[in-house]
N, C-alpha and C positions, 0 to 999 in steps of 0.2 A: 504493500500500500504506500503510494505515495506522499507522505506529509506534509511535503514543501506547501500544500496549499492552505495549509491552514494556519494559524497564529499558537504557540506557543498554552496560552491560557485555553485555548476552545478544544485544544488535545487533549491537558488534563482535566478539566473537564468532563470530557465523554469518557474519560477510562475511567476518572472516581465516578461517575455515573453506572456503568457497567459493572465496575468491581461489585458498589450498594447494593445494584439488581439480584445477583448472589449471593447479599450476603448475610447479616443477622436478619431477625422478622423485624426487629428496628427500622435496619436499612432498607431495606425491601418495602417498610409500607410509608416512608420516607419519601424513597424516589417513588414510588405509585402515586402519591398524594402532588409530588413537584409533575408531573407527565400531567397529569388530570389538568393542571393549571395552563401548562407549556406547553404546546405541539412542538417547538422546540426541543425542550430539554425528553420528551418523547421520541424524539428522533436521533437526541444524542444517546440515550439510556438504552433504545433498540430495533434503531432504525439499521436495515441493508439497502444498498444498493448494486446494480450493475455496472461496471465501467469496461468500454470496451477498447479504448484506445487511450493512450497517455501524452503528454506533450513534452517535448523537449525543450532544451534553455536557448537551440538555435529558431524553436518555432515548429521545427519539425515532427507530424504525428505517428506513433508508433503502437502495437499491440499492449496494454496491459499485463504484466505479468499476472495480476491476479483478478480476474474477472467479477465475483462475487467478491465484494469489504463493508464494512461499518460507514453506515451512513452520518459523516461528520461535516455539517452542513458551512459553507461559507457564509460571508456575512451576508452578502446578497442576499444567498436563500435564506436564512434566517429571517428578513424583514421581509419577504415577499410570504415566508409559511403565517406570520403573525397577522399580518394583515390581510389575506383570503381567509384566516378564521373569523377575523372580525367583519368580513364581509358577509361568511355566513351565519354570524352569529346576529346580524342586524338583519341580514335578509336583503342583499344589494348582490345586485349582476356583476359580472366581472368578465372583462374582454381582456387577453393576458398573451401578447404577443412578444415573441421569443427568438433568439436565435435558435439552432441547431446545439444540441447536445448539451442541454444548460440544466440535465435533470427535471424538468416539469414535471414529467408524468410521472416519476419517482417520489418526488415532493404532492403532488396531487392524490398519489395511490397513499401514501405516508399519511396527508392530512387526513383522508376518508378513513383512514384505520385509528386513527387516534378518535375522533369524532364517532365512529362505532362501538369507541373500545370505552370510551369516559362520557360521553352524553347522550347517547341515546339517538344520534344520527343516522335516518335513514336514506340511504345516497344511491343515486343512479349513474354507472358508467357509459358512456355512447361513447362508440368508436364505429368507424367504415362498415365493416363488418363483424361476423360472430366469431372468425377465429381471431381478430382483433382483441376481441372481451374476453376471449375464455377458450386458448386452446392448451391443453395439459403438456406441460413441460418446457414451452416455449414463454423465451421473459421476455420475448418483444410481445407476448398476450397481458391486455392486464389483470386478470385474475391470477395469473401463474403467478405475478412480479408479486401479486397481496400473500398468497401461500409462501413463498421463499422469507416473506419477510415474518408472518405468522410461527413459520417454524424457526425460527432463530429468534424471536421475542423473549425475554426473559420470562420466568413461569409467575411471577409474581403478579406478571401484568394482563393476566390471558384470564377470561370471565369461566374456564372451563376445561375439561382435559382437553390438552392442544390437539389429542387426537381427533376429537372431535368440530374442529374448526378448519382441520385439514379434507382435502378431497379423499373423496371417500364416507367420510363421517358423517355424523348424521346432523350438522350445521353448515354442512359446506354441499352445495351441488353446483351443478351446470351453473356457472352463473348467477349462482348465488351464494352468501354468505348470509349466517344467519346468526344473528346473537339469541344465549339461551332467553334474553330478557324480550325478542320479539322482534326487535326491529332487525335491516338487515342494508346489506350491500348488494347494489343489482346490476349485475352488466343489460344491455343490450345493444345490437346494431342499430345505428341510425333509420329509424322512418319519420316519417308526417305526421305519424299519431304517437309519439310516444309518449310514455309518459302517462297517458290517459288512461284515468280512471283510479288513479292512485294519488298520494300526496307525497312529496320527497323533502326532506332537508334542504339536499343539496343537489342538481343535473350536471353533472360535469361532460364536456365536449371533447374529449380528447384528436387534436391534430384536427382542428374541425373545419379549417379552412379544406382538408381534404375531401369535407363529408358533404356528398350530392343532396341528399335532403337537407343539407342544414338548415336552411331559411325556413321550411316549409316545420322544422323538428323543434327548432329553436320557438317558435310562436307556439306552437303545442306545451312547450314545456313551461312555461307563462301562467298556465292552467296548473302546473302541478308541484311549483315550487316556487319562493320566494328569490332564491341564487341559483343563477342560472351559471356556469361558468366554461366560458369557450378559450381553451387554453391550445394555441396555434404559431407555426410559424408561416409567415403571408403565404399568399397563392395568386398571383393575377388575375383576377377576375370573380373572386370566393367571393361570397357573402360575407364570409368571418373579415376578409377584409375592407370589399366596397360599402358595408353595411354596418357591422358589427363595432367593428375598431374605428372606422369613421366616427358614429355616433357616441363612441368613450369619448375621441379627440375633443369632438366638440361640444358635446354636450355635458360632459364627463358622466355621462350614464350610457351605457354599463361604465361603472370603476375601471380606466386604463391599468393596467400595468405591464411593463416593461422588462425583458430583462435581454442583457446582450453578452458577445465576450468580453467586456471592458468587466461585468462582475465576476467571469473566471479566472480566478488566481494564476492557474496557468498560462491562457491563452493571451493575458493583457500582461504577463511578468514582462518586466521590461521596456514596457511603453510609453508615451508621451503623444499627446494632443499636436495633432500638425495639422495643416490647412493646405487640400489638396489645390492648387492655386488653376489649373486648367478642366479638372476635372474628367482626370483619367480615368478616374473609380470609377464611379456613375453615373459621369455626366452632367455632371452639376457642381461647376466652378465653385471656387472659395468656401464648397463646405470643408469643416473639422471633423476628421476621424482620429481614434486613438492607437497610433501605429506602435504596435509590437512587431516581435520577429514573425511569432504566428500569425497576424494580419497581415505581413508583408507576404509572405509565404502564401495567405490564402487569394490576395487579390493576384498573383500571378497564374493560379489555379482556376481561376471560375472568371465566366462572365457577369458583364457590369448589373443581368437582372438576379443572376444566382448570390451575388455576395448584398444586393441590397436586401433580397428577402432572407436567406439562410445565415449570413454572419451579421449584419447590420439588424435584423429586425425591422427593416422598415416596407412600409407597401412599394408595391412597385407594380408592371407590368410589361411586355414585350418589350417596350419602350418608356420615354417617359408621358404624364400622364396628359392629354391634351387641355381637358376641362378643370380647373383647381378643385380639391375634390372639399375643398371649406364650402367653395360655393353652392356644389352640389348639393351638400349635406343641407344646407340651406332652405336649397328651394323644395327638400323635400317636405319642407313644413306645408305646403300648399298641396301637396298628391295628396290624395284620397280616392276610395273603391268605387268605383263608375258602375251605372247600370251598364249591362250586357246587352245589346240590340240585336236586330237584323232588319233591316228596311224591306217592308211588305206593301207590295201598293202602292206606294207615297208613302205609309204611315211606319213611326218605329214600335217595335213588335218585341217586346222583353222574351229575350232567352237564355238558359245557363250558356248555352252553347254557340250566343252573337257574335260575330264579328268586331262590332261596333263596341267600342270601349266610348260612354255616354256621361260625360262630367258637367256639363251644364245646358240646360234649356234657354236657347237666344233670345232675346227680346224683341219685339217686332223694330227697334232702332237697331238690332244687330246686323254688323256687314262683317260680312265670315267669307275666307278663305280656305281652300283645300291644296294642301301638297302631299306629293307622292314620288315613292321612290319603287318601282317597277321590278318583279324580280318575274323570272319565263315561266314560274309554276308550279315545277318541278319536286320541290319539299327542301330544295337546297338553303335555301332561304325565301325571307319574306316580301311579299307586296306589302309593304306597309303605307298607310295615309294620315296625314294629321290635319283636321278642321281646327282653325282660330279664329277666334274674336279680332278683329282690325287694330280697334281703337283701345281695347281692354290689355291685349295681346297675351292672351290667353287662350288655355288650349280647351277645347269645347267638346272635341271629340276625336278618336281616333282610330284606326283599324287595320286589322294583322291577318294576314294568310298567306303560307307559305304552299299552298296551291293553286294559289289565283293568277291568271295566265295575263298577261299587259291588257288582251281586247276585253276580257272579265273583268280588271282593275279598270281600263276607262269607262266601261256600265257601269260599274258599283259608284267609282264616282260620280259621274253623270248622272245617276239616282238620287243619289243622296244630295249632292247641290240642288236640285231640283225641290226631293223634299222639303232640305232646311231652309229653301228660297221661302216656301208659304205664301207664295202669288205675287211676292218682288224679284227684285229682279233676279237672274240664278248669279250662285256663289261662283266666285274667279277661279280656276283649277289651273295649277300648275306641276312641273313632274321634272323628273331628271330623264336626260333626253338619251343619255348612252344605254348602248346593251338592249335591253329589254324594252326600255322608254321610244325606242327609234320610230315606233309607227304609231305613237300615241296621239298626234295630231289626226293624224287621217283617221284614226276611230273616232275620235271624237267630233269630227265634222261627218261621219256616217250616222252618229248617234244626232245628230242636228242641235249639239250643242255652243252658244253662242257666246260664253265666258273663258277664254284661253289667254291665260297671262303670257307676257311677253317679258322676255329678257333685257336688260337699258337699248340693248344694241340689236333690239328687233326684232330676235331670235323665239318662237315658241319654246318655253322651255328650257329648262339650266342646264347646260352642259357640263360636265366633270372633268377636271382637266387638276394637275396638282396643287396646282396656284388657287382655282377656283374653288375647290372645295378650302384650302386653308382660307382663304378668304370668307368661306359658306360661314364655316364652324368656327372661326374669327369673329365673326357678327353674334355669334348665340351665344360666345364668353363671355365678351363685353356686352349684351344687354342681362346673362345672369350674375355681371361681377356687379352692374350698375340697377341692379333690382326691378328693371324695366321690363321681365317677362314673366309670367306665371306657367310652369308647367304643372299638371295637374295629372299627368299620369307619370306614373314611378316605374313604369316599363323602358319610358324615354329615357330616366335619369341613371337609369341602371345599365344601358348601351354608354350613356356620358361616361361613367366609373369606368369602362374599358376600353375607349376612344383611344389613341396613344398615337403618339410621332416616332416613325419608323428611324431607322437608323440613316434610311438612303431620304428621308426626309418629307416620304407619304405618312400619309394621316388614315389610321384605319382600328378597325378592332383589335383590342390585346392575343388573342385568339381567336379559332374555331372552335365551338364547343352545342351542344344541345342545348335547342332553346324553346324551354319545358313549358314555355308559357305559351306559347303558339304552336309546336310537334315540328318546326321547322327545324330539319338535321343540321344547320348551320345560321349562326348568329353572324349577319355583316354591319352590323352598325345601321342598319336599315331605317331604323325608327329613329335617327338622329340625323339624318339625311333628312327625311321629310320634316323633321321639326326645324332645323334651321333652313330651310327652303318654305316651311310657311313664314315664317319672321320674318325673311326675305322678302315676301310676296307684303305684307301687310306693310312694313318699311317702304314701298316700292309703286303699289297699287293705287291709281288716282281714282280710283271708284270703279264697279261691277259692269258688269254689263246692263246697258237701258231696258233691251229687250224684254220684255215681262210674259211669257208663254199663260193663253189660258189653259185650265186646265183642260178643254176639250183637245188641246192642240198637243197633249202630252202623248208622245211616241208609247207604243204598247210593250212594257218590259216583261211580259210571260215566259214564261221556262219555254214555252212553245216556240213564240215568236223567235226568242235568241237564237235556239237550235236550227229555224231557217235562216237566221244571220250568218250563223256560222256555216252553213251548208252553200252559201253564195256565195263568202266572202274567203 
């Protein structure tokens, strides 16, 4: 075991702690009484952990000689264990962003056992999956890592024969842990309903920026515990990050905490605060990092987004981030859950399964815009469209499908301008004109419609070009840096969170990934396209079109008729 990392006082310490644990009934019901008070001194008296690699004095990482040792906590973790007790001993959430290899989930599985073993804490583990939580013998499982450390616990401090707490026994099962007083430790994989229908202590998230339900698990678990705690290192584009850790930053709810290599004794031995002056690391001039050997060592090993999320601890994504995400976090105050529609007839028709994402009803003074960004149908990604308010600049309605084909996307808008027209004049429709968009004009002069915005320079329609979109999505920072728009759906602000500037110096999605909110197999930033192209439009638009259609003069949209549109066309 290596000692270098610890201070002198905090080694004896944990050994006259240990020595107690064995020794008269004095000492033993001594330290039992100091653990009850301490998760600290709990963890000096008979805490284990695993260490799988050790550090050297040049920086360089090498094997552990001794894989299992006595968990003797630094000072970091020391004040990081005290204060996630008192988080859940108040009952306050806690977003807890990490570097790589900093003990969390040692110190997490550690706190859950002092908390079952002295107060009657009943605690839920969530990880990815089930052999995640509980596969026997493996200590990257977290139930294995509770048993390793269960069996090596002094006897002093155990509610019961440790046989019985061990797998096998008749307090220990699958994924569970069972005090003889009742209460218990529960693993489970991450779903959408967890948690329900029980009450917990405490729901811990372990690596949960990994975990695909999170968003959907994390609001579930809302219902069934007071501390909810998502203990993560970033991910580009996770909820634990664009959401979670967002809302610590700025709201300080959930509770931030932070921890990085500057509090491992090893990996900061040797260091000093320098100021990267070009911004070689990550791209971002004149910040201060704390260069040790092992940080110098580590920025030659990894890329600029691997060392911002895994040794720095901080969000990051493909690139850096386009939209500030203070701002974002912002304007999330205004989203809220929209009725679900689908336009029937002229009239909007409530359905779970609408298209139409419906946040506000126009006023007969409303002058409303529609943009759209075209995708061929396919499930690759979405047709996405966003209706705004002019003068309000606000967003009123929106809508997503990832198989709606360009000449389908200019009916639907076409319909829908029409509807929200209500006998004035119809809504201004504009679209992005590359790829999919290229014959959107001539559909919509088939459908006889009379409102098609024009570009400064004449053109039907925005063309996408690299300048023109940084310039698109340039327009939609500065009206959300200068509080001049209201977004109102959280589907748009959540494409913002992963917007990013490429390296070659395009502007795009942080990645590809499932986008569970519409079944499109690929997320492009789609909904952020159309929201800054209607800004655009409302910015730009000197008034609607005159024309005012009676209603007798409205073209017949029937599933029938289309299907001979499409048969001619």
């Amino acid at each position: 075991m290596n000692l270098q990392t610890h201070d002198e006082e905090t080694i004896e310490l944990t050994v006259r702690l240990r020595q107690m644990a064995v020794g008269s009934d004095e000492e033993q019901a001594a330290v039992k009484e100091l653990c009850k008070d301490d998760p600290v001194a709990f963890l000096m008296a008979g805490g284990w952990t695993k260490v799988v690699k050790e550090v050297a004095v040049d920086g360089n990482e090498r094997p552990s000689e001794v894989s299992t040792q006595p968990f003797i906590p630094w000072r970091s973790q020391r004040k990081v264990l005290r204060d996630v007790a008192q988080c859940v001993t108040e009952g306050r959430d806690i977003a807890w962003a990490k570097s790589r290899e900093m003990g969390a989930s040692w110190l997490m599985l550690s706190l859950s056992l002092w908390g079952w073993l002295f107060h009657e804490w009943s605690v839920l583990l969530c990880s990815r999956t089930e052999d995640l939580v509980d596969r026997a013998g493996d200590l990257d499982s977290l139930f294995p890592r509770i048993d390793s450390m269960v069996e090596r616990l002094p006897s002093c401090l155990l509610p019961c024969d440790r046989k019985d707490i061990l797998p096998a026994g008749k307090h220990r099962r699958h994924m569970v842990l069972t005090h003889p007083a009742g209460h218990s430790i529960v693993g489970q994989s991450t779903t959408e309903h967890i948690g329900r229908g029980g009450r917990r202590t405490v729901v811990i998230f372990d690596e949960a920026a990994a975990q695909e339900k999170l968003e959907a698990a994390w609001r579930s678990a809302a219902d069934t515990t007071s501390c909810r705690i998502a203990v993560s290192t970033h991910l580009s584009g996770s909820y634990f990050t664009r959401s979670i850790w967002a809302n610590a930053l700025d709201l300080k709810e959930p509770k931030p905490i932070l921890t990085t290599y500057v509090g491992h004794p090893l990996k900061a031995r040797g260091g000093e605060w320098r100021t990267d002056v070009d911004g070689t690391i990550t791209g971002e001039p004149a910040r201060r990092y704390f260069w040790s050997p092992w940080f110098d060592r580590q920025i030659k090993r990894r890329d600029m987004v691997d060392i911002r999320e895994n040794v720095l601890a901080l969000p990051s994504t493909a690139g850096k981030g386009f939209f500030p995400l203070a701002n974002i976090v912002r304007c999330r105050r205004d989203a809220f859950e929209p009725r679900r529609c689908d336009v029937v007839d002229g009239v909007l028709v409530d359905t779970p399964s609408g298209k139409w994402r419906v946040f506000r009803e126009p006023t007969v003074a409303s002058k409303l815009v529609i943009a759209a960004d075209p995708a061929y149908g396919t499930g690759r990604n979405n047709s996405a469209a966003v209706m705004m308010d002019v003068d309000r600049r606000e967003v009123v309605a929106t809508y997503v499908d990832p198989h709606c084909s360009p000449y389908e996307l200019s009916q639907t808008m076409a319909h829908a301008g029409r509807t929200w027209a209500r006998g004035r004049a119809n809504l201004l429709i504009g679209w992005e004109v590359n790829g999919a968009g290229a014959a959107m004009h001539k559909d919509l002069e088939r459908l006889h419609y009379p409102a098609i915005w024009k570009s400064k320079r004449g053109r039907y329609g925005w063309l996408s070009t690299r300048q023109s979109k940084r310039e698109l999505f340039g327009n939609l920072a500065r009206a959300i840096a200068d509080g001049t728009v209201t977004i109102t759906d959280a589907e748009i602000l959540d494409e913002m969170e992963t917007t990013v500037v490429y390296d070659n110096g395009g502007i795009g999605p942080a990645r590809l990934e499932i986008d569970k909110s519409s079944g499109a197999a690929e997320a492009h930033g789609d909904r952020v396209v159309a929201m800054s192209l209607a800004l655009l439009m409302c910015e730009t638009s000197t008034g609607q079109s005159d024309r005012v259609e009676p209603e007798t003069g409205l073209p017949d949209f029937s599933a029938k008729t289309i299907l001979k549109m499409d048969e001619i066309m």
